[in-house]
C-alpha positions in Angstrom: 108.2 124.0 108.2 109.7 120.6 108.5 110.0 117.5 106.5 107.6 115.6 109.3 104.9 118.4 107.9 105.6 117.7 104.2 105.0 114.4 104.7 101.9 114.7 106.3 100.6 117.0 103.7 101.5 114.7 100.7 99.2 112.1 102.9 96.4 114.4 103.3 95.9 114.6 99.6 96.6 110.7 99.2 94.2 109.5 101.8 91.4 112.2 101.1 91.1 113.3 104.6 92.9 114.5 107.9 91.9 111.3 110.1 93.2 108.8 107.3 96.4 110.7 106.6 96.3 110.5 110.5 96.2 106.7 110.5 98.7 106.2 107.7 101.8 108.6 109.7 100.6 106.9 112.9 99.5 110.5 114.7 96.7 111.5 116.3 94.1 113.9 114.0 94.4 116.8 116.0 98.4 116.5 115.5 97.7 116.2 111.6 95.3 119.5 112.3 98.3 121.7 113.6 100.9 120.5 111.7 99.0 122.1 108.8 97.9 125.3 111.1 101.7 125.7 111.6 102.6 125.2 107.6 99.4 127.6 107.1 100.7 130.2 109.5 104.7 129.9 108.6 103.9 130.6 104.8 100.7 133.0 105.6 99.0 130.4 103.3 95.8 129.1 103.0 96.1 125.9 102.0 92.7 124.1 102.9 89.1 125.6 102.5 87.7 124.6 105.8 84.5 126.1 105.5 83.5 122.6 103.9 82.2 120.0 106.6 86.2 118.1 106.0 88.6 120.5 104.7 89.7 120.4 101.5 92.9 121.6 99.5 92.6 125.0 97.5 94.5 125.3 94.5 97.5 126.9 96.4 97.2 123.5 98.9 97.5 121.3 95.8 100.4 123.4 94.0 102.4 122.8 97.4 101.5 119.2 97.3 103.7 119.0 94.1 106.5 120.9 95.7 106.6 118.7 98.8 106.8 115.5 96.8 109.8 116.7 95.3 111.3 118.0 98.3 111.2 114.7 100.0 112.1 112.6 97.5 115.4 114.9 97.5 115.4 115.0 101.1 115.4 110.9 101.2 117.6 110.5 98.4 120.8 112.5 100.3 122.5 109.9 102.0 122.8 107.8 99.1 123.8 110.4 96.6 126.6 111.4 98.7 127.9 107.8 99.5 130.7 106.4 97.7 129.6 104.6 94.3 130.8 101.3 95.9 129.1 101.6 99.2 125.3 100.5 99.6 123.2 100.8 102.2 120.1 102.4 104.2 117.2 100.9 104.5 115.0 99.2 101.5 111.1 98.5 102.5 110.2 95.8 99.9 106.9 94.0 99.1 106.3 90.9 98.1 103.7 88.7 97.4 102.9 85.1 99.5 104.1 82.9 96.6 107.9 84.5 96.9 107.9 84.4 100.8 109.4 81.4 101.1 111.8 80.6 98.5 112.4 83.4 96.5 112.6 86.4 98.9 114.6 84.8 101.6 117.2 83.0 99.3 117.3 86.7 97.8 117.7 88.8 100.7 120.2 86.3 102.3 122.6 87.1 99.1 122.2 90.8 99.6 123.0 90.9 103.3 126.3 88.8 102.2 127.2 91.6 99.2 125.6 94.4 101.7 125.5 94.2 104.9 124.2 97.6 105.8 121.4 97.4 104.2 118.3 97.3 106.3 115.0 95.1 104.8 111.6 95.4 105.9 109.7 93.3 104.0 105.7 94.1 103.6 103.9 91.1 102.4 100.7 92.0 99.7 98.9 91.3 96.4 100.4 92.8 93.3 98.0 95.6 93.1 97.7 96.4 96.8 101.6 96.6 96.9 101.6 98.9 93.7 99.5 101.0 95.0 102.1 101.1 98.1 104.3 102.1 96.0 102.5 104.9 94.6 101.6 106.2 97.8 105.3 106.0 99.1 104.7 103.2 102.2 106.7 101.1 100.8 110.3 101.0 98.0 110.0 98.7 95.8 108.1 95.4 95.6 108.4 91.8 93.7 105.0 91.3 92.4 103.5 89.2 89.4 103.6 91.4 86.2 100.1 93.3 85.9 98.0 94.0 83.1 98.7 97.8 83.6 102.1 99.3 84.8 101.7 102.7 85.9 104.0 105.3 83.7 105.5 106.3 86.9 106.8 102.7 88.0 109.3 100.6 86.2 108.9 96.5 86.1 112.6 94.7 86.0 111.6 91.2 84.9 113.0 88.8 87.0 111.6 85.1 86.7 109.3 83.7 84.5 107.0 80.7 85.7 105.1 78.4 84.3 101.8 76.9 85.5 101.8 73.8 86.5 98.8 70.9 87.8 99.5 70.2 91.2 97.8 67.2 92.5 98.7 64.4 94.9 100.9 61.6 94.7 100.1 58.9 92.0 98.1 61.0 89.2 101.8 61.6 87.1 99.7 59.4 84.2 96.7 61.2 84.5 96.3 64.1 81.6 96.0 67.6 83.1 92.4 67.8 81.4 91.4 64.8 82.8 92.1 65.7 86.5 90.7 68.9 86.1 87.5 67.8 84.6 87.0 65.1 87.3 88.5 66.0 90.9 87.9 68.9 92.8 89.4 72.4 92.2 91.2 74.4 94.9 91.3 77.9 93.2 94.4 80.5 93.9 92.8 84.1 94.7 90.9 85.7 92.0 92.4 89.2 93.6 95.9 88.1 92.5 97.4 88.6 89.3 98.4 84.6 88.7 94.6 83.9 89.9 93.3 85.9 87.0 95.5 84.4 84.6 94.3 80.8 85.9 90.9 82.0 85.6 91.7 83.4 81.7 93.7 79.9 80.6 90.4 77.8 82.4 87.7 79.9 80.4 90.0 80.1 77.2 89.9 76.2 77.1 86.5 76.1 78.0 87.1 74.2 81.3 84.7 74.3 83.9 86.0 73.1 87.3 84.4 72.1 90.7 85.4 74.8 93.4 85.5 73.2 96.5 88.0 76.6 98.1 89.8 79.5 97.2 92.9 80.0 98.6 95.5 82.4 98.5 99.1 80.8 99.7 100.7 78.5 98.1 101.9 76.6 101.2 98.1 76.6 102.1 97.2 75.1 98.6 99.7 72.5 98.6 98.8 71.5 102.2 94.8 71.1 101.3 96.6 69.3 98.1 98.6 66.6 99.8 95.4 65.8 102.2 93.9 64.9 99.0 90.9 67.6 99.1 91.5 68.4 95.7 93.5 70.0 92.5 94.8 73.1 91.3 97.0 75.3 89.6 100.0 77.5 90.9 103.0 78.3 89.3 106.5 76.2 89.0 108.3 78.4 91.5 111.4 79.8 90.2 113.5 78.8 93.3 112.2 75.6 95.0 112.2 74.8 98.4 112.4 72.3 100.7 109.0 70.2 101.1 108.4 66.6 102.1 104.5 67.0 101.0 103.5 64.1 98.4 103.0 66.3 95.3 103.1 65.8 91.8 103.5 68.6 89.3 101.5 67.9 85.8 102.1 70.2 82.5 99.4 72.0 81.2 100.2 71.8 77.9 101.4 73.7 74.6 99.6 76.8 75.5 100.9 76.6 78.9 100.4 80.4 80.6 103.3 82.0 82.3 103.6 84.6 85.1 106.4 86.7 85.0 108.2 88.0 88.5 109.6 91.2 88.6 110.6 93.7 90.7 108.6 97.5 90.1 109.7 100.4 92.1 109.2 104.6 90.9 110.8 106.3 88.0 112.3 108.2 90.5 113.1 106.4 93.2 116.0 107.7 96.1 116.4 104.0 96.9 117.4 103.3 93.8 121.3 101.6 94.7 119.6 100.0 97.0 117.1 98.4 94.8 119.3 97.6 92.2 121.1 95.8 94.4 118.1 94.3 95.8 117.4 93.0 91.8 120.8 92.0 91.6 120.4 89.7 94.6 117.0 88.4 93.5 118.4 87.1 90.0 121.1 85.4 92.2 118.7 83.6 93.8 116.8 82.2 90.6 119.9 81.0 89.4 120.5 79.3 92.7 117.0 78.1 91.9 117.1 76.1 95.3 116.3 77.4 98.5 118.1 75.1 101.6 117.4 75.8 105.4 120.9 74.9 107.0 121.0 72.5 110.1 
């Protein structure tokens, strides 16, 4: 038995099968095939009912699937419960969606390498609900996402920035009410699939404005570039940490019943990382009160 076989185990009943838990631990089927044989044979098991055309876990499988998870989250979690309280470090795999990756999350992680400088980030970029679900499925630590509708009783959501939604439009419309513009020019649309692009979609239908899609797009960089060409309009929120940008943009209020989308940072209940995601919150509210992001020359 080893942790390597655990592992692959716990994926099998995630992915549904042996040739996607094969493709999400980056082996080769008939490698996923023996590691189970082995586990099978060690414990004089039988874990999976293979007279089915893909095997499947038997009750005994699925029991052991609960075991494993708490073995390697135990197993993960040693080095940092045995390092000094003062000491941080390991590796931290955080998600994030487009809109933070370039003022937020670098501004961030650049204040925790200064405070820790051990600490190894991978950063995996995805929509809020594609980067829970990585969470859920253990890919990835923790992630900065917008706040969704639903947070899984498993995860906990550290608020860390709340944004408002702003009209973004090119360079001499500051006079020009919100309504107005939207009723008249056309309508670049952030992603539907994201969280903010729902809540766009909601504030739109609430006020009972209809809008001319011309595109939907889902980074801001690529919404404020089709912006300043003057190709149309559209909504996106007031980032929390602004960043450098020469682009002629203007930034119009919505209004009284302006929508917000709140930042935050969602990782497990029971988390191994968890110094090393605090520290990675601690760094990220450092950067919104910075609340400027500046590229040194």
């Amino acid at each position: 038995m080893s942790i390597r076989a655990l592992r692959t185990l716990i994926s099998i009943h995630r992915h549904g099968s042996f040739r996607a838990a094969a493709e999400a631990e980056h082996l080769t089927p008939a490698a996923v095939s023996q590691q189970m044989r082995n586990l099978e044979a060690s414990w004089k098991l039988e874990l999976f009912e293979r007279s089915l055309r893909s095997p499947k876990l038997t009750l005994t499988g699925l029991a052991l699937v609960d075991e494993a998870k708490s073995i390697v989250t135990a197993y993960d979690g040693l080095a940092d419960k045995v390092r000094p309280d003062d000491e941080v470090s390991g590796e931290l795999i955080l998600g994030a969606v487009p809109t933070t990756l370039t003022g937020l999350a670098p501004l961030a992680l650049r204040q925790l390498k200064k405070s820790h400088p051990s600490i190894r980030v991978r950063v995996v970029p995805g929509l809020s609900h594609q980067l829970l679900l990585q969470i859920e499925r253990g890919q990835i630590h923790a992630a900065v996402v917008s706040k969704p509708e639903i947070i899984p009783s498993s995860m906990v959501f550290s608020e860390i920035a709340a944004e408002e939604l702003v009209l973004l439009s090119s360079q001499g419309t500051e006079d020009q009410p919100a309504l107005d513009l939207l009723q008249s020019q056309p309508f670049i649309r952030f992603n539907r699939d994201a969280v903010v692009g729902r809540k766009i979609e909601a504030w739109l239908q609430n006020n009972g404005i209809v809008v001319n899609d011309v595109m939907e797009l889902e980074g801001l960089e690529a919404i404020s570039s089709m912006v300043a060409a003057g190709l149309g309009i559209s909504i996106v929120p007031k980032t929390c940490v602004a960043e450098n940008s020469h682009l002629p943009l203007t930034r119009i209020p919505l209004g009284n019943d302006v929508p917000i989308r709140l930042l935050g940072l969602v990782s497990r209940n029971d988390s191994p990382k968890a110094k090393v995601i605090e520290a990675a919150e601690i760094a990220l509210l450092k950067a919104v009160s910075i609340g400027e992001f500046h590229i040194k020359t």
